[in-house]
N, CA and C of each residue as an Amber inpcrd file, in Angstrom:
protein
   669
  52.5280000 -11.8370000  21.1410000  52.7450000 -12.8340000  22.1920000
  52.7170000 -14.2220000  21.5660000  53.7210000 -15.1040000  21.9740000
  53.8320000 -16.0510000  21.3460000  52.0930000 -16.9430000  22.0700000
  52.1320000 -18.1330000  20.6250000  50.9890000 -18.5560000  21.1380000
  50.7280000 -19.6610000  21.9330000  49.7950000 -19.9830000  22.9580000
  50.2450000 -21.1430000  23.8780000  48.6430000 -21.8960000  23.7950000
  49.3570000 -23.3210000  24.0360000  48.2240000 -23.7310000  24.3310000
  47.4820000 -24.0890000  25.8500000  48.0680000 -23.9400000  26.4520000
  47.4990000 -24.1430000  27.6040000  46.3590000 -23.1540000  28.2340000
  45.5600000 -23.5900000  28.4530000  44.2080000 -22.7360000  29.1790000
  44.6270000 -22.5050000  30.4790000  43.3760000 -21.2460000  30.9420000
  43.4660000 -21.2370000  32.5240000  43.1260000 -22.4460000  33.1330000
  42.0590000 -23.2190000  32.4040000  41.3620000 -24.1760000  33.5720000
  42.5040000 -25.2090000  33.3670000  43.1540000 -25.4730000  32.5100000
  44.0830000 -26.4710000  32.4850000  45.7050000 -25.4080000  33.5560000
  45.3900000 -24.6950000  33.6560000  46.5520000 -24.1090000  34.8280000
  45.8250000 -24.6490000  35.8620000  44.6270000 -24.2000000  35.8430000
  44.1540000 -24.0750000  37.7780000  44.2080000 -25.6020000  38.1150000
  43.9320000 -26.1220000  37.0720000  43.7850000 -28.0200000  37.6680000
  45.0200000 -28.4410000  37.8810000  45.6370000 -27.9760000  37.3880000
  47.1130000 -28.3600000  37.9460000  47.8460000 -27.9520000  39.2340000
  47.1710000 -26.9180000  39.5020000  47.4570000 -26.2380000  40.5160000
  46.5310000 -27.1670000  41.2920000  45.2350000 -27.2350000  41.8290000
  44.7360000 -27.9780000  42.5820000  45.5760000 -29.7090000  42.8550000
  45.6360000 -30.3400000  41.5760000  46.0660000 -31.5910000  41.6820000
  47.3370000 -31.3570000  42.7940000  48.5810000 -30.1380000  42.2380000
  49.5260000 -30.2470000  42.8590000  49.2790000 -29.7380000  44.5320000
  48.4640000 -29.0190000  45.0270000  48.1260000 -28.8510000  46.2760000
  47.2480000 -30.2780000  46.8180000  46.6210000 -30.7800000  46.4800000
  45.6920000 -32.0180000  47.0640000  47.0620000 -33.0850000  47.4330000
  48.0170000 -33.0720000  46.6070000  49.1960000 -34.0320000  46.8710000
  49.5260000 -33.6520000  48.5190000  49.2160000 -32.4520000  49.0190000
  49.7620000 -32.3720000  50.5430000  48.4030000 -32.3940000  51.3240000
  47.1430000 -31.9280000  50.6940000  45.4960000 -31.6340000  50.8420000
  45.8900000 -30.5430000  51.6190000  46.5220000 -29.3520000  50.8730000
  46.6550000 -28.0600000  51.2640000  45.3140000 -27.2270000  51.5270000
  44.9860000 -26.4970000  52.1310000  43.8850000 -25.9150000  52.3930000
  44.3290000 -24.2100000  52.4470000  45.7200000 -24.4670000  53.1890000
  45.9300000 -22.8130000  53.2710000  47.6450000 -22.7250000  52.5020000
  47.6840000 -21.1400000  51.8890000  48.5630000 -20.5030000  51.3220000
  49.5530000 -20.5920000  52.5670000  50.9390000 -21.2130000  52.2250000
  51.7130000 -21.6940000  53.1240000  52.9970000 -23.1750000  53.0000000
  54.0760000 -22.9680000  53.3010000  54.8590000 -24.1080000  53.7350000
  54.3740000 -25.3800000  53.9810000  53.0340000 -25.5070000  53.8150000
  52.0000000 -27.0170000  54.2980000  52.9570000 -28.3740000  54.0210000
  53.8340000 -28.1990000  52.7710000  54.2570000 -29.1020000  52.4850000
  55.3730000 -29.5450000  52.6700000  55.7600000 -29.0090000  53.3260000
  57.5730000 -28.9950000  54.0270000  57.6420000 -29.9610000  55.4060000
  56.3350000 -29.7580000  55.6810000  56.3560000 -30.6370000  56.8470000
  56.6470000 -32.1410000  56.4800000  56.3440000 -32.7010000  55.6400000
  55.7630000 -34.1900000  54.8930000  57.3290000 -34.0780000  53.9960000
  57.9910000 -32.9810000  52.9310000  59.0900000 -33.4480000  52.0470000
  60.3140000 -33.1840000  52.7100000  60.0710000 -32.0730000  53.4920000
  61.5920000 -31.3940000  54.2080000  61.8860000 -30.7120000  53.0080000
  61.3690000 -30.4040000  51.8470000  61.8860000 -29.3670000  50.7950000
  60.4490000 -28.0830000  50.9400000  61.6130000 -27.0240000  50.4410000
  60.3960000 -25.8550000  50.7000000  59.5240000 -26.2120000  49.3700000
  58.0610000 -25.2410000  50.3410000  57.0850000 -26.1160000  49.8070000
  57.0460000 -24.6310000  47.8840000  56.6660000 -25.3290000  47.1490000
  56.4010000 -24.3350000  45.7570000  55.2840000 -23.1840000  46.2540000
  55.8940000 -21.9830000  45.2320000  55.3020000 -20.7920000  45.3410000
  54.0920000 -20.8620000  44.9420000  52.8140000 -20.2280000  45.5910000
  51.6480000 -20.6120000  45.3360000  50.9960000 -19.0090000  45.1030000
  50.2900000 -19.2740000  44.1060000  49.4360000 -17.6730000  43.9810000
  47.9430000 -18.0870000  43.8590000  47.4220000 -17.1860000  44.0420000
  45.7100000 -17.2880000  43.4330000  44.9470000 -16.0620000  43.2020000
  43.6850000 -16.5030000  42.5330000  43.2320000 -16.1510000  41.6390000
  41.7180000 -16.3390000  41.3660000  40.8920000 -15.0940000  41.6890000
  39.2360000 -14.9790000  41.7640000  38.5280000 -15.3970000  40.3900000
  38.6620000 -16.6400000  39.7550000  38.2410000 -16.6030000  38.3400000
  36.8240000 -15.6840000  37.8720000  36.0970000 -15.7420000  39.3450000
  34.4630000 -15.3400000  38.7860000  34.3020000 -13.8740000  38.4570000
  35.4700000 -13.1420000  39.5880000  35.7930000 -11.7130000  39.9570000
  36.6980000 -11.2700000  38.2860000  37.2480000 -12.1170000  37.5450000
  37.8970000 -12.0460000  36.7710000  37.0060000 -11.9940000  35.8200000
  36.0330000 -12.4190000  35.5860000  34.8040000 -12.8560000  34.2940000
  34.1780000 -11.3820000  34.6690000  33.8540000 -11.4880000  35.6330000
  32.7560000  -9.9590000  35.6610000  33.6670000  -8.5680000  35.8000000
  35.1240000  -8.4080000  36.2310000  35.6670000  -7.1400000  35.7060000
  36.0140000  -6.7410000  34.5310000  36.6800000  -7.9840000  33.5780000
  37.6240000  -7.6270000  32.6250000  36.2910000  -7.3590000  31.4550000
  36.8580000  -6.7910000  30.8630000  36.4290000  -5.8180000  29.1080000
  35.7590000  -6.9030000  28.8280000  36.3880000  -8.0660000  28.5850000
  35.9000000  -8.9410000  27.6310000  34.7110000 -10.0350000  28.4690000
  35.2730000 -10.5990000  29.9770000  34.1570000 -11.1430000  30.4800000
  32.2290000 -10.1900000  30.3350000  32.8540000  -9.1320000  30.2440000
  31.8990000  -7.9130000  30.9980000  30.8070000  -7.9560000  29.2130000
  31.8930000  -8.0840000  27.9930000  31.0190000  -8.0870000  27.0470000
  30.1460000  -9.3490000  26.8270000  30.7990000 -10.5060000  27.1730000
  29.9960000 -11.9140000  27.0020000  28.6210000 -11.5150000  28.0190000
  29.2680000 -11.4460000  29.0040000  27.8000000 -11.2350000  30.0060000
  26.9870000 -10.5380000  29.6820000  27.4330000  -9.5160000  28.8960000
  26.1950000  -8.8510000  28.4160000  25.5140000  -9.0280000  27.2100000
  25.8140000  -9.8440000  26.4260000  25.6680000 -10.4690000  24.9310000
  24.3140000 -11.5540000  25.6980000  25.0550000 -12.5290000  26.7160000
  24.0080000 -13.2870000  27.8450000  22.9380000 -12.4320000  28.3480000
  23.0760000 -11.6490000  29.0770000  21.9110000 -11.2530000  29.2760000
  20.8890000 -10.3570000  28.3660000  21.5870000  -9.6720000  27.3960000
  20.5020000  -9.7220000  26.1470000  19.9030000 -10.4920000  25.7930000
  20.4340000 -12.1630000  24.9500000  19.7070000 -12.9080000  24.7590000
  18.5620000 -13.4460000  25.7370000  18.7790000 -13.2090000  27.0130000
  18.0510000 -13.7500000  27.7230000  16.7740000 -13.5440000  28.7080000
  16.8190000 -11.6290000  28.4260000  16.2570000 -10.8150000  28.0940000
  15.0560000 -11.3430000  27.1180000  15.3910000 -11.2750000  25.9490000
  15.0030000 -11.1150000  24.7810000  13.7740000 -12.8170000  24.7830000
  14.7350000 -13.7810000  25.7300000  13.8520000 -14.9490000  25.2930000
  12.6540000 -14.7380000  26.2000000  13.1900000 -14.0880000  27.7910000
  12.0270000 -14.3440000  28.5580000  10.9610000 -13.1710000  28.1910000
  11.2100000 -11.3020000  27.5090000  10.1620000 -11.1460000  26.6140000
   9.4040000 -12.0660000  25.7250000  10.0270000 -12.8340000  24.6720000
   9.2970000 -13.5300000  23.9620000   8.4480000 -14.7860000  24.4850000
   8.5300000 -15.2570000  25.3870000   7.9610000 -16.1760000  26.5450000
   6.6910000 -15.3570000  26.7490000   6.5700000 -14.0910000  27.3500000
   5.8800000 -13.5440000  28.1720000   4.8990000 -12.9590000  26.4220000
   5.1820000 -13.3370000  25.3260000   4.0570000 -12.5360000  24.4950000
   3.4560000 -13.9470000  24.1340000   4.0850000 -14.8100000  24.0760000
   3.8070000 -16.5290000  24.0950000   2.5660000 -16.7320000  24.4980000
   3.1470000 -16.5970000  25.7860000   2.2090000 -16.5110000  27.0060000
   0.7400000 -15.7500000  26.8960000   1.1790000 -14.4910000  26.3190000
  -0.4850000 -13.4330000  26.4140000  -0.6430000 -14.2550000  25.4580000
  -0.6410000 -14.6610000  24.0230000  -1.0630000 -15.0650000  23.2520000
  -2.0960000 -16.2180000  22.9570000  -1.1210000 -17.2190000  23.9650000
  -1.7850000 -18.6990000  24.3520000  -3.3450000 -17.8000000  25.0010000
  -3.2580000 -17.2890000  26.6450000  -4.2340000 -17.3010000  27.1810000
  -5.4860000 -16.3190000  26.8010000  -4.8670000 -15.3200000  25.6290000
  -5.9970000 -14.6640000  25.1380000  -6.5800000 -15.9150000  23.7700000
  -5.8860000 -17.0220000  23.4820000  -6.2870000 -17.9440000  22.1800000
  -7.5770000 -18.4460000  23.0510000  -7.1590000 -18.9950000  24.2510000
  -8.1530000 -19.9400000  25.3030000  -8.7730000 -19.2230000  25.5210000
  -8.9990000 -18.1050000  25.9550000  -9.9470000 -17.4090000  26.5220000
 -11.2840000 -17.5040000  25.3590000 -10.3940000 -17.1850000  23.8700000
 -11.6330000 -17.1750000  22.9230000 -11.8600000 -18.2440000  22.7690000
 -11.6690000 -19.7550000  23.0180000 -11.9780000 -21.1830000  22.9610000
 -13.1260000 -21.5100000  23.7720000 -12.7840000 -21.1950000  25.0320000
 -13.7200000 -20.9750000  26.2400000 -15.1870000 -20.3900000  25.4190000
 -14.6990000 -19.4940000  25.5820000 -16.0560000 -18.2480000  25.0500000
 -16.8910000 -19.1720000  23.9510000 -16.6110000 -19.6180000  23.4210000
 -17.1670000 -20.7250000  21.8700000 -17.4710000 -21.7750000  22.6250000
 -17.4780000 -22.5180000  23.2400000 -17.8990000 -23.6290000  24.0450000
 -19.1660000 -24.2060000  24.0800000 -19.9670000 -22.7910000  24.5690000
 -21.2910000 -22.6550000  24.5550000 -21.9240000 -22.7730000  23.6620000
 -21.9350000 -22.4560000  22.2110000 -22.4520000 -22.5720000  21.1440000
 -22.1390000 -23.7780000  20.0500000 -21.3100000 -24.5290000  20.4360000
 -20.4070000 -25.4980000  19.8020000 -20.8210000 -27.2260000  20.2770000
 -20.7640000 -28.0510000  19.8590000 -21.2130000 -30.0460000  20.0510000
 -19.6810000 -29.7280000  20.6480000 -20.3000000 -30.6140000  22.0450000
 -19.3790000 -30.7660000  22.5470000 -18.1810000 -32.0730000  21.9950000
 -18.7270000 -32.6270000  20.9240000 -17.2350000 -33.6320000  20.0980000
 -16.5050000 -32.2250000  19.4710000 -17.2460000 -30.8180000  18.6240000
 -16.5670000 -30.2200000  18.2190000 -15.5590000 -29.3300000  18.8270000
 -15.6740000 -29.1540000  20.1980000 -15.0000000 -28.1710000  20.9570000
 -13.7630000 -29.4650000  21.7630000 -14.1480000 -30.3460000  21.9390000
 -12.7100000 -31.2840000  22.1880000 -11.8270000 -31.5050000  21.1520000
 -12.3060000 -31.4780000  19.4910000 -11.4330000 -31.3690000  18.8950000
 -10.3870000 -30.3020000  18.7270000 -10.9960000 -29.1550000  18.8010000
 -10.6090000 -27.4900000  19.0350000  -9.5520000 -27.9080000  20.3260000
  -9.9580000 -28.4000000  21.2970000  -9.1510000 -28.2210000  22.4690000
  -7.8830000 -29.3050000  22.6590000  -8.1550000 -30.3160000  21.8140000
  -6.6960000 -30.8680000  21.5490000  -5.5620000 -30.5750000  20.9590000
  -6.5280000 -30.0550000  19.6760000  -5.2810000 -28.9380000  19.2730000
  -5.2830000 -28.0730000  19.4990000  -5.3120000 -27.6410000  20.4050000
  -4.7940000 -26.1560000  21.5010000  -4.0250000 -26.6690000  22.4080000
  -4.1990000 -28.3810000  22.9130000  -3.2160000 -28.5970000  23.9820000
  -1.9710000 -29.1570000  23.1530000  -2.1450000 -29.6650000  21.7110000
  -0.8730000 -29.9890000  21.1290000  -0.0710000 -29.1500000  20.8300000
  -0.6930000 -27.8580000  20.6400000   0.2950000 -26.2830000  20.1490000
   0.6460000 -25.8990000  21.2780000   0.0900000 -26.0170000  22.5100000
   0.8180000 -25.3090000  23.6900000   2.1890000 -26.7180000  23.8910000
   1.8780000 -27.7920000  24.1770000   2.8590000 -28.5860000  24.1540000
   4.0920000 -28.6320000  23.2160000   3.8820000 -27.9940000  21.6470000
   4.8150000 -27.7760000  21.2690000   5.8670000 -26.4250000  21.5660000
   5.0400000 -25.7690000  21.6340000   5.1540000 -24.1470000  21.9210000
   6.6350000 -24.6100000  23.6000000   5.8630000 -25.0960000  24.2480000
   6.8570000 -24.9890000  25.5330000   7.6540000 -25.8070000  25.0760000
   7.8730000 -27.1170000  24.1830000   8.9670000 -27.6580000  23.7350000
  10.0340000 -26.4180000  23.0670000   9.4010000 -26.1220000  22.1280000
  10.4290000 -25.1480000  21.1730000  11.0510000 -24.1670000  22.2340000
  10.4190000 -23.5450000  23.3560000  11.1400000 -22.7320000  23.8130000
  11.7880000 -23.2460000  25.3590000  11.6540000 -24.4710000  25.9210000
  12.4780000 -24.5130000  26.3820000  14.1160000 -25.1330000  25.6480000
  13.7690000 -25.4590000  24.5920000  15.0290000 -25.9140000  23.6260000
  16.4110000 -24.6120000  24.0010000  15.4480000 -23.6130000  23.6320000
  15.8320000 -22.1940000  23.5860000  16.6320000 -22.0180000  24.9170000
  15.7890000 -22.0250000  26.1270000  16.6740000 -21.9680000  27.2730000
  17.6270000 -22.9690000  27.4870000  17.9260000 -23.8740000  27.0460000
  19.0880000 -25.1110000  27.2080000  19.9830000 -24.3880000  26.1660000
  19.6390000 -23.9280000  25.1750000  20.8640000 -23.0610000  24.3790000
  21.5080000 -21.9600000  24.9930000  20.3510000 -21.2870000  25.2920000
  21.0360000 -20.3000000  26.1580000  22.3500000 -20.8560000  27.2670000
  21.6880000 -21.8130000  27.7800000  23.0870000 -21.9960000  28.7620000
  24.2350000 -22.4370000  28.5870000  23.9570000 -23.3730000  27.2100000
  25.1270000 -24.2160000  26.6890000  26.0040000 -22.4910000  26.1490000
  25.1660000 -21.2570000  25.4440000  25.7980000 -20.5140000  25.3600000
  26.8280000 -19.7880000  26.4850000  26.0030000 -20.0700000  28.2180000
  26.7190000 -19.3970000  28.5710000  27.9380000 -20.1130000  29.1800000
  28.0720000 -21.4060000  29.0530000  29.0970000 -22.2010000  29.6870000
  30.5210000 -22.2220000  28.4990000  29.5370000 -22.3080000  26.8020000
  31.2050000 -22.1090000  25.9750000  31.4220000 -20.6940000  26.1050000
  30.6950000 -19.5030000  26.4660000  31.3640000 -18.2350000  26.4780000
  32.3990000 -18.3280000  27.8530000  32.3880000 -19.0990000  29.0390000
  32.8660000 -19.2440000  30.3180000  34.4700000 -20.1220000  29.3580000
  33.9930000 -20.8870000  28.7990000  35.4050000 -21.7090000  28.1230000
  36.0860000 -20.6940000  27.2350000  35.7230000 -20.1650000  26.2990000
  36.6020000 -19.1910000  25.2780000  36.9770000 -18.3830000  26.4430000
  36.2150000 -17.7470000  27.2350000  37.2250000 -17.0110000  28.0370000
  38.3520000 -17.0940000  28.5350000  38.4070000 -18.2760000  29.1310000
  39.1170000 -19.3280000  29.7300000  40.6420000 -19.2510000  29.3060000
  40.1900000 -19.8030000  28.2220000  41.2060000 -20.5200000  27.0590000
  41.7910000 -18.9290000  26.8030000  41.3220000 -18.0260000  26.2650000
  42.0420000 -16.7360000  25.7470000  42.5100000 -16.2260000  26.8840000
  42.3160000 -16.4370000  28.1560000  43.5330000 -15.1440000  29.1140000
  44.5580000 -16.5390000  29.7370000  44.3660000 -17.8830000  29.0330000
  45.4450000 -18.8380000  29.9910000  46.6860000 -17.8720000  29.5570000
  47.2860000 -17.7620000  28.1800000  48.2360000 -17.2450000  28.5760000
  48.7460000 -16.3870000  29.3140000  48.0570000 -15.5180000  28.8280000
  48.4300000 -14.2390000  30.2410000  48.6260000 -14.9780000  31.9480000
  47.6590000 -15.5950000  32.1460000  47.9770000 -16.3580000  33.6910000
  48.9620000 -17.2240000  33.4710000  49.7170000 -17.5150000  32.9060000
  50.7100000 -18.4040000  32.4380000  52.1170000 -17.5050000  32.4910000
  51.7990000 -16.4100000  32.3840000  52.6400000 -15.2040000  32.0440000
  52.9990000 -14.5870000  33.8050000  52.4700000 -14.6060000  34.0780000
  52.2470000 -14.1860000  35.3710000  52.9080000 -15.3840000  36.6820000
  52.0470000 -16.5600000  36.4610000  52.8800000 -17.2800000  36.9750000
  54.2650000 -17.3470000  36.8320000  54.8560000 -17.4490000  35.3340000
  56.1220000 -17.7100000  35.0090000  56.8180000 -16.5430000  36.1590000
  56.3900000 -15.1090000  35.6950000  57.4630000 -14.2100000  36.1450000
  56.9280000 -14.2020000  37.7310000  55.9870000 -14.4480000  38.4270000
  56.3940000 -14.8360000  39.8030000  57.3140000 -16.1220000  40.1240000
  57.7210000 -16.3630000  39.5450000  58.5800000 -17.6110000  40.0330000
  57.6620000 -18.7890000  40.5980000  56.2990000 -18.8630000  40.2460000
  55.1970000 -19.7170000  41.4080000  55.1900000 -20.7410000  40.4080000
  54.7530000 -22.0810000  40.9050000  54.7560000 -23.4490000  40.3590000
  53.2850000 -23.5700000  40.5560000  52.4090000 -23.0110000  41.3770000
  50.8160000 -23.2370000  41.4540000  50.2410000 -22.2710000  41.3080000
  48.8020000 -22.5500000  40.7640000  48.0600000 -21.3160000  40.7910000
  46.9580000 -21.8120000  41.0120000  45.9660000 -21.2640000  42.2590000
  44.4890000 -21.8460000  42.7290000  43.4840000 -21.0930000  42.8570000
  42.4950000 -21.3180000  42.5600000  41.2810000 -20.1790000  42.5230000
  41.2400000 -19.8380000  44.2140000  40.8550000 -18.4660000  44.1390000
  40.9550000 -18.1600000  45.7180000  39.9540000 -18.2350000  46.5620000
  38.6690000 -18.7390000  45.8550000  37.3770000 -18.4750000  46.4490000
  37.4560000 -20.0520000  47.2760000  38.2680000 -21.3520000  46.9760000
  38.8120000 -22.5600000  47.3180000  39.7130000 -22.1590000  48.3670000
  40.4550000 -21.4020000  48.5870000  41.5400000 -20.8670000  49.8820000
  40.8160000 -20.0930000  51.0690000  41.1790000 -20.8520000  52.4750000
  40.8250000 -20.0940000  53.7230000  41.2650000 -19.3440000  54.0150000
  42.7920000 -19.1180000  53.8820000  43.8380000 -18.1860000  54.3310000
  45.2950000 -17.5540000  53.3680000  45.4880000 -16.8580000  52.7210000
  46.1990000 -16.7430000  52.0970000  46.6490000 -15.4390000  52.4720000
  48.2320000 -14.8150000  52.4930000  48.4940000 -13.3020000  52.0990000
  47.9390000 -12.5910000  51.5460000  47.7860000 -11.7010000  51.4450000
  47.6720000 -10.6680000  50.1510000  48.2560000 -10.3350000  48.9700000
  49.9310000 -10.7150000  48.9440000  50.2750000 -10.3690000  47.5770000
  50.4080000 -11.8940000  47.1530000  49.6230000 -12.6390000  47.4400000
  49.7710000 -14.2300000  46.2250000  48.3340000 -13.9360000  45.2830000
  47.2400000 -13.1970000  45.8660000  46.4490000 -13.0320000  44.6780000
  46.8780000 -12.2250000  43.8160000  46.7470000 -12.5740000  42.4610000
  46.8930000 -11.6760000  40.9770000  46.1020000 -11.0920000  40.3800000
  44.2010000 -11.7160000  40.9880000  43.4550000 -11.4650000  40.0490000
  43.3900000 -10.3700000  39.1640000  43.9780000  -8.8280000  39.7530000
  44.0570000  -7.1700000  39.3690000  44.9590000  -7.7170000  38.5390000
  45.9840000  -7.9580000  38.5810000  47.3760000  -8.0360000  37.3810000
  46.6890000  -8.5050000  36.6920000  46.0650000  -9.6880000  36.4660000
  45.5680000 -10.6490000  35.1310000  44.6600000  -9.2640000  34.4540000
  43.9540000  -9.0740000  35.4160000  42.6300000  -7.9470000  34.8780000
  43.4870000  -7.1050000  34.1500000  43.8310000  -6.3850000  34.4250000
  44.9900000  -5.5420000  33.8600000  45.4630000  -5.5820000  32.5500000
  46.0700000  -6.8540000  32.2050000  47.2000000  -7.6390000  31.4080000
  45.7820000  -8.0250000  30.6960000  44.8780000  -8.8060000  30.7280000
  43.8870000  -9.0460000  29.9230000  42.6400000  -8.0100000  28.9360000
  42.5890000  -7.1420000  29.7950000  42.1670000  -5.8140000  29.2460000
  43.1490000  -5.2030000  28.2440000  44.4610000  -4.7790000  28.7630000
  45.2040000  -4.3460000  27.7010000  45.7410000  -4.9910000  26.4930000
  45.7550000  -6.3860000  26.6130000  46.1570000  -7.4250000  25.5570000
  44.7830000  -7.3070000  24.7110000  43.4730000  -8.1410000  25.1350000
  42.4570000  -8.7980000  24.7000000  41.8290000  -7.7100000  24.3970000
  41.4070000  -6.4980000  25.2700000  40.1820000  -5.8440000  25.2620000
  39.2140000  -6.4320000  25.7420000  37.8530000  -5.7860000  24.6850000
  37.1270000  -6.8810000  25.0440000  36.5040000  -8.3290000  24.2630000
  37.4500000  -8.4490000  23.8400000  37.6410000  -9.9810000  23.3330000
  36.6430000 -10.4540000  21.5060000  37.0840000  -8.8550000  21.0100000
  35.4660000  -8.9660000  20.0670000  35.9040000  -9.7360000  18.7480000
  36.8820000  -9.7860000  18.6020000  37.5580000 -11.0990000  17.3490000
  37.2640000 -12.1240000  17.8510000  37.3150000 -12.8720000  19.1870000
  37.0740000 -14.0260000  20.0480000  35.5900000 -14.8120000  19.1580000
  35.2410000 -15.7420000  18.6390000  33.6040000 -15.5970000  18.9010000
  33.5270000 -16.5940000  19.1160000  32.2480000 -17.0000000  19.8410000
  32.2040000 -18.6270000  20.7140000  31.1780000 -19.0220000  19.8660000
  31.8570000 -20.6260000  20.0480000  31.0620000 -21.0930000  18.9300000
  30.1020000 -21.3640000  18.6410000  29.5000000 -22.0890000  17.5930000
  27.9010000 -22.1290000  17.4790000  27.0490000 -23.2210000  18.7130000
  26.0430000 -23.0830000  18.6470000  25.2940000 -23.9970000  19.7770000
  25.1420000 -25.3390000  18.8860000  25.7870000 -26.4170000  19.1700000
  25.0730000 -27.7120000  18.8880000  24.0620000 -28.4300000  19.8080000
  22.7930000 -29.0130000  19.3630000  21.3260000 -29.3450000  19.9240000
  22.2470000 -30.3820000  20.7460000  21.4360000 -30.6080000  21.9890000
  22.1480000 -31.9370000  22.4240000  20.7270000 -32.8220000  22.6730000
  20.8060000 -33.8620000  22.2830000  20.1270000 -35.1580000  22.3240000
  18.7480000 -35.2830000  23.0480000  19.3220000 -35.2600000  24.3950000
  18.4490000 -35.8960000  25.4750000  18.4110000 -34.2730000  26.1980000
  17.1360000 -34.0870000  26.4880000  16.7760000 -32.6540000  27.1560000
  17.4460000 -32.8110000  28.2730000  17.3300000 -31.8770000  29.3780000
  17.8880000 -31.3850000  30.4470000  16.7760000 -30.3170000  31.0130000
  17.0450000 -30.6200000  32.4400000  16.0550000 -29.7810000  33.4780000
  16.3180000 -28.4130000  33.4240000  15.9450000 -27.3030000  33.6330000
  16.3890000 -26.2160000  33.7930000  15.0960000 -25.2240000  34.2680000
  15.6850000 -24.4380000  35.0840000  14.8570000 -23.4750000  35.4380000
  15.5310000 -21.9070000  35.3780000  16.3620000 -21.9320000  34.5930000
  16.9300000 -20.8770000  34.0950000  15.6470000 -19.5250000  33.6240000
  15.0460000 -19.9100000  32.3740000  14.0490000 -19.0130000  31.9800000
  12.4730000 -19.8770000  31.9160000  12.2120000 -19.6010000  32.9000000
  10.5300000 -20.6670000  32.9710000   9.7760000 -20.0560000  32.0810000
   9.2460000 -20.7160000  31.7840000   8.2550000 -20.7900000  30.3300000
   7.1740000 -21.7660000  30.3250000   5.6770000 -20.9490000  30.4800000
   4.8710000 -21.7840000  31.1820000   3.5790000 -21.3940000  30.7180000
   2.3500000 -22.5150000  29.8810000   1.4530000 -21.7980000  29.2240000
  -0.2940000 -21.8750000  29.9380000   0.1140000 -22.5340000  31.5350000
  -1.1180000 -22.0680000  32.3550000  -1.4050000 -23.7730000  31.9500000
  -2.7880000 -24.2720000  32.4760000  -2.9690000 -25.6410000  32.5880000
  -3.6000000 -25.5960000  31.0700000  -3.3840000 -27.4170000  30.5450000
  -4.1740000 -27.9300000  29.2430000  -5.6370000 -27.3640000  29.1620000
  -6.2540000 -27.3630000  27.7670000  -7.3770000 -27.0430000  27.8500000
  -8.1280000 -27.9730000  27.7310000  -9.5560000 -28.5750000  28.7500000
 -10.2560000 -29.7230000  28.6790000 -11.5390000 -29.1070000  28.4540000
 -12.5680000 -30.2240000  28.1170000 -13.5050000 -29.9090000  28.5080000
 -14.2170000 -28.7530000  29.5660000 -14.2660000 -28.8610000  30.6600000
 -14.2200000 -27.7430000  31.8040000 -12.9970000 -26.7250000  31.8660000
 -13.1260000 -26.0350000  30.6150000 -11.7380000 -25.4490000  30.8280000
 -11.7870000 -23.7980000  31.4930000 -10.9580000 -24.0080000  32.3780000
 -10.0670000 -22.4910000  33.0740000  -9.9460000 -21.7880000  32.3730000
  -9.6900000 -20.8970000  32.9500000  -8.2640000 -19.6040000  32.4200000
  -7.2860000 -19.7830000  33.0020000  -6.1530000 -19.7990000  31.7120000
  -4.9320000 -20.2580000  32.0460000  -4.4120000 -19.0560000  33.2950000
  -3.4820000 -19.6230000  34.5000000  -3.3260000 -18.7900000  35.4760000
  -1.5130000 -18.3720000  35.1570000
């Protein structure tokens, strides 16, 4: 197949831009009213339904949820680790000057503070992983949706989960599935690229990671 550059998301935005020109809402002539020319052939297309059937969406997702798997195990031994460390901190308290057991307990609150730094780093990778695996996807079946459009004769193509009303034969998503499975597989030459750190953190509650309260003087058990 010859090679193209155009992506899906660079199809679908085009497709949106060219429907917002009438602020189409439904699959239909909308625009004939306003040019007096018939309005362009319009198809659509379940992108999300497309990520979770095809071979290759189906392997990223699961590459994702291994890793992510894997981080919130390692969180959770983090975790026993920290509160069985405190528990034996605690326990020493009693026998210890209390200047010597605040020193002990600062650095226990500087290692837990690093500890949840390093691993929420981890969960911000994770996601940046799962948003370029959402782009390589992207980018590797535009042609095929490009392919599809062409031989329907359609000038737009719009995600359908954005459409109120449409026919039934303007969605493709099965053809693409189809055509992408048998072309791509599941996409295992594809590989997305490496994670670059980004700068300034970001909120996330993706994989919580959490080491119970600081240890003070009067200290708890971490809950």
């Amino acid at each position: 197949m010859p090679r193209r550059s155009h992506s899906l998301g660079r199809v679908l935005r085009a497709g949106v831009a060219a429907a917002g020109l009438c602020g189409a809402v439904l699959v239909g002539p909308v625009c004939a009213q306003d040019t007096g020319r018939a309005a362009p052939s319009v198809l659509t297309i379940n992108q999300e339904r497309l990520f979770r059937t095809t071979l290759f969406g189906q392997r990223l997702q699961s590459e994702l949820n291994t890793a992510r798997s894997e981080l919130i195990a390692e969180n959770a031994r983090i975790q026993e680790g920290l509160e069985a460390e405190e528990a034996e901190l605690t326990a020493q308290r009693e026998t210890m000057e209390p200047a010597a057991f605040r020193d002990l307990a600062d650095a226990f609150d500087e290692k837990v503070t690093e500890i949840r730094a390093e691993q929420e780093a981890k969960t911000r990778s994770l996601q940046r992983r799962q948003e370029r695996s959402q782009q390589v996807f992207s980018s590797a079946i535009g042609p095929v949706v490009r392919e599809v459009l062409e031989e329907r004769g359609a000038s737009v193509i719009l995600d359908s989960r954005a459409i109120l009303l449409a026919v039934a034969d303007v969605d493709v998503t099965d053809v693409v599935r189809a055509r992408v499975d048998a072309i791509l597989g599941d996409g295992g030459t594809l590989a997305v690229p490496a994670d670059e750190a980004e700068d300034a953190p970001q909120e996330t509650d993706e994989v919580p990671f959490s080491t119970g309260e600081p240890v003070e003087e009067e200290t708890a058990p971490a809950e």
